[in-house]
C-alpha positions in Angstrom: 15.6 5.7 22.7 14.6 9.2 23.1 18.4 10.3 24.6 19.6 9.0 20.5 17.1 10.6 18.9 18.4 13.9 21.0 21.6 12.8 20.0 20.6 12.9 16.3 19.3 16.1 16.5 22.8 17.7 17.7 24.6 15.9 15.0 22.2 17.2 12.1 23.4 20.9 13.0 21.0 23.5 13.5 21.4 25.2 10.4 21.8 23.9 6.3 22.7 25.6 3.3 20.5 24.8 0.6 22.6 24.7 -2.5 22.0 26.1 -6.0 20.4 23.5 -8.7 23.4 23.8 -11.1 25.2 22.5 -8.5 24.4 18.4 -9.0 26.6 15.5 -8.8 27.3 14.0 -11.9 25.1 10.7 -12.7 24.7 8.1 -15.0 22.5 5.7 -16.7 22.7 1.9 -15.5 21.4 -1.1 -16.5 19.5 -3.6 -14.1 19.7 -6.8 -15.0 16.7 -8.0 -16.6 15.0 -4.9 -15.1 15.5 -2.0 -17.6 17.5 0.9 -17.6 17.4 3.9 -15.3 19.3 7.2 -14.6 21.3 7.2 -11.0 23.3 9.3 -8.8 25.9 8.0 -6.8 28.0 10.1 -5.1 30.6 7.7 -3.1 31.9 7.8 0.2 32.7 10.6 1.7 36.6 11.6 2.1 38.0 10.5 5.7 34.7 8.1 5.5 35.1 4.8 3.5 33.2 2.8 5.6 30.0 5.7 5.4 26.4 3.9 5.6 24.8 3.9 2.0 21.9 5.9 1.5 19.3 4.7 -1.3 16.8 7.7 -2.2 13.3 7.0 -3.5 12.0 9.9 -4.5 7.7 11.5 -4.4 5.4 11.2 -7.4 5.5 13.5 -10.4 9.2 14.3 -10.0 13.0 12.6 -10.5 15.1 11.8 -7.9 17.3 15.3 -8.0 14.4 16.9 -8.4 13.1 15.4 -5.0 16.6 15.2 -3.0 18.3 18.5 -4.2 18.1 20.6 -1.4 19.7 17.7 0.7 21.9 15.9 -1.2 25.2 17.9 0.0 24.3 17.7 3.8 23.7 13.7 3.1 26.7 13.3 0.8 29.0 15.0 3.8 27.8 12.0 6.1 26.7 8.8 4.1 27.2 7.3 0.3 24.1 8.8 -1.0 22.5 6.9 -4.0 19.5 8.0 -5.5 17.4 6.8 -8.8 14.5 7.9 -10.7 12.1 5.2 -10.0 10.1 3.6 -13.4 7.6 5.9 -14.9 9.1 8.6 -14.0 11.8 10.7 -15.5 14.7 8.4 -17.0 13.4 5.2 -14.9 12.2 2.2 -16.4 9.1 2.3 -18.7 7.0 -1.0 -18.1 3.8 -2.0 -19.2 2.6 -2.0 -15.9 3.6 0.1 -12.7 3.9 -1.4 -9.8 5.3 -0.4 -6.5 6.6 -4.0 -5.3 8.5 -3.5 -8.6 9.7 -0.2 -7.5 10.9 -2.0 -4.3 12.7 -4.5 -6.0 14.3 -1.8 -8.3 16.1 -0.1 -5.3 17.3 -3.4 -4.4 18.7 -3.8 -8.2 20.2 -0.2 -8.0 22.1 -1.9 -4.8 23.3 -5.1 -6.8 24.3 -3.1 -9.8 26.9 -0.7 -7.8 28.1 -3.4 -5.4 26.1 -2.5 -2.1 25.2 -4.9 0.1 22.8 -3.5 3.3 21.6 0.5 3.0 19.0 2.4 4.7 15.9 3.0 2.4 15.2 6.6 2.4 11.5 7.4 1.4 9.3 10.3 0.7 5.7 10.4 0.2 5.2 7.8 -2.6 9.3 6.9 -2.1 7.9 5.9 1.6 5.1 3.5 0.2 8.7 2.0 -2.2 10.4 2.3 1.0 8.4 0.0 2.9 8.1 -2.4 0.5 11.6 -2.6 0.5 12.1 -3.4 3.9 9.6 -6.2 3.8 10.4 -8.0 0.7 14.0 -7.6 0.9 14.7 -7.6 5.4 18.1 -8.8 4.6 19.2 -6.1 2.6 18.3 -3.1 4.8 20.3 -1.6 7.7 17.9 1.3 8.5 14.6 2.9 6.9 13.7 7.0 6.9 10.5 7.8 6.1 8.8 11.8 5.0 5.6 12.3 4.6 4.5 8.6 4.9 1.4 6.5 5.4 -0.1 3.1 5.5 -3.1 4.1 3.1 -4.4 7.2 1.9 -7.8 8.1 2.9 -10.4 5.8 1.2 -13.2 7.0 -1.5 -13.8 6.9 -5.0 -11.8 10.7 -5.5 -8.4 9.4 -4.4 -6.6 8.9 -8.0 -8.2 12.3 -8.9 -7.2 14.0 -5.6 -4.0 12.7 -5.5 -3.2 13.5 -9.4 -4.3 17.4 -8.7 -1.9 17.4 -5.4 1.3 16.0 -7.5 0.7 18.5 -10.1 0.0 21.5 -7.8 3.3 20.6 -6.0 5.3 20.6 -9.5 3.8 24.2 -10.0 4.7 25.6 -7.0 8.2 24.0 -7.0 8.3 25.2 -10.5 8.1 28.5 -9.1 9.6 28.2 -5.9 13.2 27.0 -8.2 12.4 30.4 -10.4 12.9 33.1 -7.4 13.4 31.1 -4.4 16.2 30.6 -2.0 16.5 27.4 -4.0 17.2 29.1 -7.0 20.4 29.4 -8.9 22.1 32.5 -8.6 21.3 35.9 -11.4 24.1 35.0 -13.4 23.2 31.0 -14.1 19.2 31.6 -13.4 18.4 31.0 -16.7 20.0 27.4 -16.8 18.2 26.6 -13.8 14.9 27.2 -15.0 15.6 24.7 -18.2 17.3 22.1 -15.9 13.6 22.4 -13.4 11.5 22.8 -16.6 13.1 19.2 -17.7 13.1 17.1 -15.0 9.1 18.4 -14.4 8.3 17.0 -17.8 10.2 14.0 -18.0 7.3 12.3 -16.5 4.1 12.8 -18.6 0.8 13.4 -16.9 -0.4 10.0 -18.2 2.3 8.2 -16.5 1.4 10.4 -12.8 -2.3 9.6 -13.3 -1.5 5.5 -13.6 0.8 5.9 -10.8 -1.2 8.1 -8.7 -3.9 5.1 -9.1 -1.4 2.6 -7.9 -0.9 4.9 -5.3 -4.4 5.2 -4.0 -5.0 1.8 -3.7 -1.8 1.1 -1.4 -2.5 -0.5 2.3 -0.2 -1.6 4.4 -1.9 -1.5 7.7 -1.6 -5.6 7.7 1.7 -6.0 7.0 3.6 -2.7 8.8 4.1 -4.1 11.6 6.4 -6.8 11.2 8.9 -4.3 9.6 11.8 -5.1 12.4 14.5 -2.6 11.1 14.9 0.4 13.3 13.1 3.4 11.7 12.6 7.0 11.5 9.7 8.9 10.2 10.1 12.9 9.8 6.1 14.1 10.2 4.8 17.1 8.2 2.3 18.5 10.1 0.6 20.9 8.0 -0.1 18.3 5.6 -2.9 18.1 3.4 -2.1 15.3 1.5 -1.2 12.8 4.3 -2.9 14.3 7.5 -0.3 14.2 10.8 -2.3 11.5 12.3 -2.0 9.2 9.8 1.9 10.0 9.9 1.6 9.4 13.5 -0.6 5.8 13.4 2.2 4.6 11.5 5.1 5.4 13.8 2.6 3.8 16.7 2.6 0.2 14.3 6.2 0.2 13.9 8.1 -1.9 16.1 11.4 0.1 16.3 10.5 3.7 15.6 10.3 7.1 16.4 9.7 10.3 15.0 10.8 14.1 14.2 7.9 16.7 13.3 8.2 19.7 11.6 5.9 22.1 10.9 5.5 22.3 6.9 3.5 20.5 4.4 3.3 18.1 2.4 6.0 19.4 -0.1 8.8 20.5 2.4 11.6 18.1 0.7 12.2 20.9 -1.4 9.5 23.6 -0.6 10.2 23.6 3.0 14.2 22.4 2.8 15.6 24.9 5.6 12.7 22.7 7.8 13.2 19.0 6.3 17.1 18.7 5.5 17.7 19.1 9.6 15.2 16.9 10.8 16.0 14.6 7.7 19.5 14.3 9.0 18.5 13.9 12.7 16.8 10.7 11.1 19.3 9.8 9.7 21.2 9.7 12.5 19.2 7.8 14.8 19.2 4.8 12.6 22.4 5.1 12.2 22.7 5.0 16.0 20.4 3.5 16.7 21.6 0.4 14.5 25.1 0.9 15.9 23.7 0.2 19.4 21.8 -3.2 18.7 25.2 -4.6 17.3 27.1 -3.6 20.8 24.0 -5.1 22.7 23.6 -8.2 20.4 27.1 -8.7 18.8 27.1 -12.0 16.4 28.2 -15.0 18.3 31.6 -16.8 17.6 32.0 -19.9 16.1 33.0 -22.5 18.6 36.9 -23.5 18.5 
């Protein structure tokens, strides 16, 4: 296991351009049947790469699904079909009476449906994780893989949770807010301006009232009894200097996973974009390994032949 996950690591690259926010694959708004209506990106397969493993993206609280993937998206869309939504209550995602993340689970498989893709790998970060794992155990036969950033199988228990978690997803929208302004992520001098109205929207596309009722959702998620019968092979990218979900937890959850292993940076908890030069590599040495890693259970347990 470990020589694939070195293996992963050498064909992520050592080095990632982060690319300018104007520059965004186009998207478009698609209707789920008897789900709702949410805005998704879908960038194809690659040239030279038809058959290229599909990627479903499930993005963090308080933000959209560019706003989340950005930084990565061109590095992915190089390798894999990279699909990524914004997930209901947030941004152009479905508004429901209620939010719920089994629904959230059962959206990305309706995102699937709706463009014709069978099995993907389920690609999570922080509350895309919790999605992400939900995925893989309601819907087993649909998955071909799972990455997981910043993930946990509960946040830490107490009364202040929604509150805590509420104060964290705003600070993060501040300092990416920010970060976008006069960053490396930023867009160059010339289309800066742009850049800071296309940020400025997809921040407030999801209201505070619709974080705080998904923040509480969030709190009260535990999947400590359930984790371990997740059989797809998995990848979890650890953020060490997290304040949000402490390394150990990231680490208890690679321990309860049957088919897993891990890649740690050293960032926090917002290093999908704060952090990108950090999480894009280590995101695509994930990547890789499932992909791998998937590719050598098939030539050690090909599917039997019909009898003649």
């Amino acid at each position: 296991m470990r020589r694939i996950a070195d293996l992963g690591w050498q064909l992520a690259g050592a080095l990632v351009q982060v690319p300018p926010v104007p520059d965004l694959p186009p998207g478009r708004v698609v209707e789920l049947s008897g789900r709702g209506r949410t805005f998704v990106v879908d960038t194809g397969a690659p040239p030279g790469r038809p058959n290229a493993p599909p990627l479903i993206l499930l993005h963090a609280l308080g933000c959209t699904g560019l706003l989340t993937w950005y930084p990565s998206l061109p590095a992915l869309a190089a390798r894999y079909r990279v699909i990524t939504f914004d997930q209901r209550w947030h941004g152009r995602g479905i508004r429901s009476p209620h939010f719920r993340l089994d629904d959230c689970a059962d959206d990305a498989v309706a995102v699937a449906d709706a463009l014709g893709v069978d099995r993907f790998v389920a690609v999570g970060y922080s509350m895309g994780s919790l999605v992400a794992q939900l995925t893989a155990i309601r819907h087993r036969d649909r998955l071909a893989g799972l990455v997981l950033g910043a993930s946990t199988m509960r946040f830490t228990r107490g009364r202040a949770d929604p509150l805590a978690l509420r104060v964290l997803a705003l600070r993060i929208r501040t300092m990416a807010e920010r970060r976008l302004r006069a960053g490396p992520f930023g867009a160059p001098p010339d289309a800066r301006a742009d850049a800071n109205r296309w940020a400025a929207a997809q921040f407030r596309s999801t209201s505070p009232t619709e974080i705080a009722g998904a923040t509480a959702v969030l709190a009260g998620f535990d999947s400590s009894r359930w984790v371990g019968r997740i059989d797809t092979p998995t990848a979890v990218v650890i953020t060490t200097r997290d304040h949000a979900v402490p390394a150990a937890q990231q680490r208890a959850l690679v321990r309860r996973l049957p088919h897993a292993t891990a890649f740690e940076i050293e960032s926090g908890h917002a290093a999908v974009v704060l952090d990108a030069a950090r999480f894009t590599p280590a995101l695509l040495a994930a990547c890789a390994w499932v992909s791998l890693h998937r590719a050598n259970q098939r030539a050690n347990h090909p599917p039997a032949r019909a009898p003649r």
